[in-house]
C-alpha positions in Angstrom: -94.8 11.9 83.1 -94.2 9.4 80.2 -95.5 6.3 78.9 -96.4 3.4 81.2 -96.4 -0.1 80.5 -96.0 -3.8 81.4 -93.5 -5.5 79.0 -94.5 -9.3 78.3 -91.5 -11.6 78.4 -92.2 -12.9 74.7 -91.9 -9.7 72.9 -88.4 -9.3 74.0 -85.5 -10.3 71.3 -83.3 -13.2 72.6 -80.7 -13.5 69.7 -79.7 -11.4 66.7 -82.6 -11.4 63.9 -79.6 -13.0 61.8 -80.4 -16.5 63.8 -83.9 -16.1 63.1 -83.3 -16.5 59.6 -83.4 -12.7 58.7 -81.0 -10.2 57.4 -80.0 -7.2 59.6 -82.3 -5.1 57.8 -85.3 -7.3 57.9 -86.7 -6.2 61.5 -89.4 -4.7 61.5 -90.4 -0.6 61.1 -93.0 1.1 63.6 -93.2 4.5 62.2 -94.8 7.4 64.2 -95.6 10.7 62.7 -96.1 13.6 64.8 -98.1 16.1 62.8 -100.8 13.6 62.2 -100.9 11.3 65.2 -100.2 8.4 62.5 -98.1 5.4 63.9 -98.1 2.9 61.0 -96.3 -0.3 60.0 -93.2 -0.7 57.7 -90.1 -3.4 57.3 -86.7 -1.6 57.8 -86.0 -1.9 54.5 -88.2 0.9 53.8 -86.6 3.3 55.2 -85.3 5.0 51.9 -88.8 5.9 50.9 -90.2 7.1 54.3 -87.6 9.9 53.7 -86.7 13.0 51.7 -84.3 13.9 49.6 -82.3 16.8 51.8 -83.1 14.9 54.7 -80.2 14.1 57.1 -79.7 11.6 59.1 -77.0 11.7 62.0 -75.1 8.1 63.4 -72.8 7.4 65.6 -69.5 5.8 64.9 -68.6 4.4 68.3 -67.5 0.9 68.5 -68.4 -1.8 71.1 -66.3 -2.8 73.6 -66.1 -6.8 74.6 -66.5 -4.6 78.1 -67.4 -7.8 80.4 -64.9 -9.8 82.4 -66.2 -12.8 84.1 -64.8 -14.8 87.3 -66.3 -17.8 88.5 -69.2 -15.9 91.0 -68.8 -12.0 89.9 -68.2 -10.1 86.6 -67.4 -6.9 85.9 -69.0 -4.4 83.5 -66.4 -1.8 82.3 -68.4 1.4 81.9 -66.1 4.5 80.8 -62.9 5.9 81.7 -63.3 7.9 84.9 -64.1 11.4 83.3 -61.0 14.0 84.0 -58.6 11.5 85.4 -55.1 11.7 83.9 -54.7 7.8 84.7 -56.4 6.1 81.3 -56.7 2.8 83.6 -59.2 4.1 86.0 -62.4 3.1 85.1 -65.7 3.4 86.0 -67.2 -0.1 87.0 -70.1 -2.1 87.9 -69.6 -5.3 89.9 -72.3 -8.0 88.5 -73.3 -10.9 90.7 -73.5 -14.4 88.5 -76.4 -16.6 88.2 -76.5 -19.0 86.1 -76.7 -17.1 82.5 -77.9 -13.9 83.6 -76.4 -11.5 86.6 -77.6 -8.8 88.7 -76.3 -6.0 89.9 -73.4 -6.9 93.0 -73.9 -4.9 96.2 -70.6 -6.0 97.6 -67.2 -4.4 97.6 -65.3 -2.3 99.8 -62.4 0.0 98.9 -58.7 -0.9 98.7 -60.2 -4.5 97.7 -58.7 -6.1 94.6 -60.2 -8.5 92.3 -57.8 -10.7 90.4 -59.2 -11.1 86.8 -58.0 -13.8 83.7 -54.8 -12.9 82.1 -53.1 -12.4 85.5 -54.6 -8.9 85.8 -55.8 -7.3 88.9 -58.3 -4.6 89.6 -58.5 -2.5 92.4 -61.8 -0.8 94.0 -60.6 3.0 95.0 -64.0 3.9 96.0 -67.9 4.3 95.0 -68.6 6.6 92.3 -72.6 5.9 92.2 -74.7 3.6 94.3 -73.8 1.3 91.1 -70.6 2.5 90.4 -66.5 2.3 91.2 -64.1 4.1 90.7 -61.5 0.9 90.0 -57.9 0.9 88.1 -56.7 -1.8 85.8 -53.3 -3.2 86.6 -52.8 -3.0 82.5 -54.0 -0.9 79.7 -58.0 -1.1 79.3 -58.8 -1.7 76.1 -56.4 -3.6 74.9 -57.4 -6.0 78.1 -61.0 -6.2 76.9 -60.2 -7.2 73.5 -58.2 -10.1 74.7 -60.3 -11.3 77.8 -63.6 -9.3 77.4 -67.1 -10.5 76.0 -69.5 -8.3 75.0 -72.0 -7.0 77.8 -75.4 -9.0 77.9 -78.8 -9.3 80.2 -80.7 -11.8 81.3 -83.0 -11.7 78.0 -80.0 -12.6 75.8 -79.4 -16.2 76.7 -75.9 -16.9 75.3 -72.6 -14.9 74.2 -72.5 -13.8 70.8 -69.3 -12.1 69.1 -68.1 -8.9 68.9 -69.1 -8.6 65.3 -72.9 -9.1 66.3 -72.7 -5.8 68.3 -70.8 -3.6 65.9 -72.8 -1.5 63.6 -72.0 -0.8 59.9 -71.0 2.9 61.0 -68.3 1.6 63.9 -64.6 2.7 62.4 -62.1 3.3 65.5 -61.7 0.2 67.3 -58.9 1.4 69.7 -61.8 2.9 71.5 -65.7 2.5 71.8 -68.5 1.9 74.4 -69.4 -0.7 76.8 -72.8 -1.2 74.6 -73.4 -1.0 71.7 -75.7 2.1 69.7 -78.1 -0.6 68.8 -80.3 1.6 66.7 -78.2 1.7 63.9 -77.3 -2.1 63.9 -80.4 -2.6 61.1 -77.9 -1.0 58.3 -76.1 -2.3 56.0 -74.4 -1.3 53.4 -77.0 -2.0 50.4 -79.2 0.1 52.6 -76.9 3.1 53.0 -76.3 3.0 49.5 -80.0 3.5 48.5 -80.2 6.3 51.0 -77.8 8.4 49.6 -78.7 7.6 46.2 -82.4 8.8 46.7 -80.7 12.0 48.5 -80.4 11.3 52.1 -77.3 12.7 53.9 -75.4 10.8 56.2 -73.3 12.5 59.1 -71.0 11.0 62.3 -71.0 11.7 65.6 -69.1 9.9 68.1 -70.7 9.0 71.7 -69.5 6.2 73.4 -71.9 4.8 75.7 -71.5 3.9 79.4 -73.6 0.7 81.0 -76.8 0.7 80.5 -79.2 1.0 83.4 -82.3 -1.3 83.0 -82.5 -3.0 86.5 -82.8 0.9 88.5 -84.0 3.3 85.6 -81.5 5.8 86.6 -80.6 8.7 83.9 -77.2 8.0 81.6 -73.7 8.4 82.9 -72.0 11.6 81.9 -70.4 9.9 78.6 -67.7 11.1 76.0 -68.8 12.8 72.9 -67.9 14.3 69.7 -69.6 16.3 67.0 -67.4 17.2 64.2 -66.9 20.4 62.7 -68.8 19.3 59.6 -71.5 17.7 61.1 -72.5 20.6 62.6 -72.4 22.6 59.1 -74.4 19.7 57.8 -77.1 20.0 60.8 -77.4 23.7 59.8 -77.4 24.0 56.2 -80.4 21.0 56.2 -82.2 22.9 58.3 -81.9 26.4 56.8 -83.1 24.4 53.3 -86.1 22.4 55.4 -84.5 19.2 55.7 -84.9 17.3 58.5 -82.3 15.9 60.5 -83.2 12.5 61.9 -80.9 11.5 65.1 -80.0 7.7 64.6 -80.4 6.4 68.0 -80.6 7.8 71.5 -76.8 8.5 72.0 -76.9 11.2 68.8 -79.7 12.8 70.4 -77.6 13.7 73.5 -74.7 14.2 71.7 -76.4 17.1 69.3 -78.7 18.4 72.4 -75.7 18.5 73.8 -73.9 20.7 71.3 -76.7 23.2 70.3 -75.4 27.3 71.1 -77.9 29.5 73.0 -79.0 30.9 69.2 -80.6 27.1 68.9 -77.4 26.1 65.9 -75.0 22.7 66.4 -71.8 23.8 67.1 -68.9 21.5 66.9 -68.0 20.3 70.1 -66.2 17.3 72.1 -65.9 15.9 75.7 -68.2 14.5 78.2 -71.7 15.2 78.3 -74.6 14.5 81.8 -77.3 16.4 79.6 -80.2 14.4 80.2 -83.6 15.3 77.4 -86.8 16.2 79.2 -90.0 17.0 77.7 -89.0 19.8 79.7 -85.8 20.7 78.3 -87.1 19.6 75.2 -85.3 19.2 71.9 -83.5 22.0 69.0 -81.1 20.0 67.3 -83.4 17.3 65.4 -86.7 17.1 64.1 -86.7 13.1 64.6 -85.2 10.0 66.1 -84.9 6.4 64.8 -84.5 4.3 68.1 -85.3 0.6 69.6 -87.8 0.2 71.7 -87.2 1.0 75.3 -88.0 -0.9 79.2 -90.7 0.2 81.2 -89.7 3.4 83.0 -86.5 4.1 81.1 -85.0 7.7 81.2 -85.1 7.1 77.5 -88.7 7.2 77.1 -88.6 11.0 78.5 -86.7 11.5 75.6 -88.6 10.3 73.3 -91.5 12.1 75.1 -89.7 15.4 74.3 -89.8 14.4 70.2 -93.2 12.6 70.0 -95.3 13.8 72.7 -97.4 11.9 75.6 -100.1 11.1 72.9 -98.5 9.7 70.3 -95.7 7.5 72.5 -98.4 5.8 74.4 -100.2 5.3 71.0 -97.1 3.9 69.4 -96.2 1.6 72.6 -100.0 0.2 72.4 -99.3 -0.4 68.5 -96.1 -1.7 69.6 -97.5 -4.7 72.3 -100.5 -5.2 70.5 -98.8 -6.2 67.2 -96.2 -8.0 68.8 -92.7 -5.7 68.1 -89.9 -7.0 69.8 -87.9 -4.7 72.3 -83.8 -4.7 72.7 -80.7 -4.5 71.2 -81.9 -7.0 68.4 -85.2 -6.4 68.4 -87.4 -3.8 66.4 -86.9 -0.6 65.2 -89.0 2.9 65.9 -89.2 5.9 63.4 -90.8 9.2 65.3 -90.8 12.1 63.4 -91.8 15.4 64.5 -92.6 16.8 60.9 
């Protein structure tokens, strides 16, 4: 069981708070605090104070990929490499049906069918991987395709393209690789702010996860998705911890990444390849003590997640907070600090 809730069209963010006449770092802060029940009111430049010196917080590097290709009546959503597959131009797909400036998901298809795409590329369908899925192979290399004919993936509640350079954050390095969206938690920093949180004694660590395509339309749980936690992150994680630190994940794709990489003696160990580990308030959490996130859809496996770090209580308290002071949800939207002590 997690939160429930009905998520009015108005609070959701439409464009980048830059053409709103803010900074990066001038969304908004909803911070909730486990050990009292507190959910309280901040500016995301605040961030530097609402933590400890000794206190870590974990981002990841991943880069966006411009990972839509549009035809005249159908796009396609480039999601991952297939996992395993010796071929890098077999990817994992989703068909998207056009309509007007949004799409849906495309229930059409059949294998052995190819889809010629700009640039005098073809893809082929080689079968269904999930019931939103392909298995489909690029007649060129994949990337390098993307970042000639590729946008940036958007929904309906974005209403126009924006660039690349909207969706990378200020952590995103390797651009010969990257996600089909983008780890929208950390897009509030920049690099003033980074350097007043190490200055008042915050640590800073990578991880790399690069995200698959995003399921709002179904709610289905994440993709399995490639990871990587670096030897000295995982050092990091544990001498904070062994001093009282706390280490603070930086959006929902660290969580799984360090979840994914704790040892059965409850320590990050250093670790790389694709991860399907899913957080529960079952499975619960061992690798971080808090999570700075977006705000997430109705009925999103995410919110399970953040069930497992907050609790029932105090989610539903900070999505009422949320709604009734008007946050906005999304990529560009607001911003969520839970911390569980």
């Amino acid at each position: 069981m997690t939160v429930e809730f009905t998520l009015p069209p108005a609070l959701e963010a439409h464009e980048p708070p830059e053409s709103r006449g803010r900074s990066r770092d001038g969304v908004r802060l909803l911070v909730s605090r486990r050990a009292t029940g507190e959910v309280s009111h901040y500016g995301f430049r605040d961030l530097p104070a609402l933590l400890d010196p000794g206190d870590l917080l974990v981002v990841n590097t991943s880069a966006t990929l411009p990972a839509a290709v549009r035809l005249d009546r159908i796009g396609v959503h480039f999601s991952t490499p297939v996992p395993s597959a010796d071929d890098d131009r077999l990817w994992l797909v989703e068909l998207r049906r056009l309509t007007g400036k949004a799409s849906a998901p495309y229930s059409g298809g059949s294998p052995g069918e190819w889809i010629p795409l700009p640039g005098g590329a073809t893809l082929t369908l080689v079968g269904r991987r999930t019931r939103r899925l392909w298995e489909a192979r690029l007649s060129t290399e994949v990337v390098p395709y993307l970042r000639r004919h590729g946008v940036p993936i958007r929904y309906g509640y974005v209403r126009r393209d924006w660039p690349t350079a909207a969706y990378q954050t200020a952590f995103a390095y390797d651009r010969s690789s990257g996600g089909a969206e983008m780890p929208s938690a950390a897009r509030p920093f920049t690099p003033e702010l980074v350097t007043r949180l190490v200055s008042g004694g915050v640590h800073i660590a990578p991880i790399t996860l690069h995200t698959g395509v995003a399921s709002p339309e179904a709610g289905e749980p994440p993709y399995a998705e490639r990871y990587e936690v670096p030897e000295a992150t995982a050092a990091l994680v544990g001498h904070v911890r062994k001093r009282g630190g706390r280490v603070i994940a930086v959006g929902t794709t660290a969580v799984r990444a360090l979840e994914t990489s704790v040892d059965g003696s409850g320590n990050v160990r250093a670790a790389k390849g694709w991860t399907e580990h899913v957080v529960t308030p079952k499975s619960g959490v061992r690798a971080v003590d808090g999570l700075l996130t977006g705000l997430h859809e109705p009925k999103s496996s995410h919110l399970l997640m953040l069930t497992a770090i907050a609790g029932q209580d105090l989610l539903a308290a900070t999505y009422a907070a949320a709604l009734s002071e008007g946050y906005l949800w999304h990529e560009f939207g607001d911003v969520n600090l839970i911390v569980a002590r």
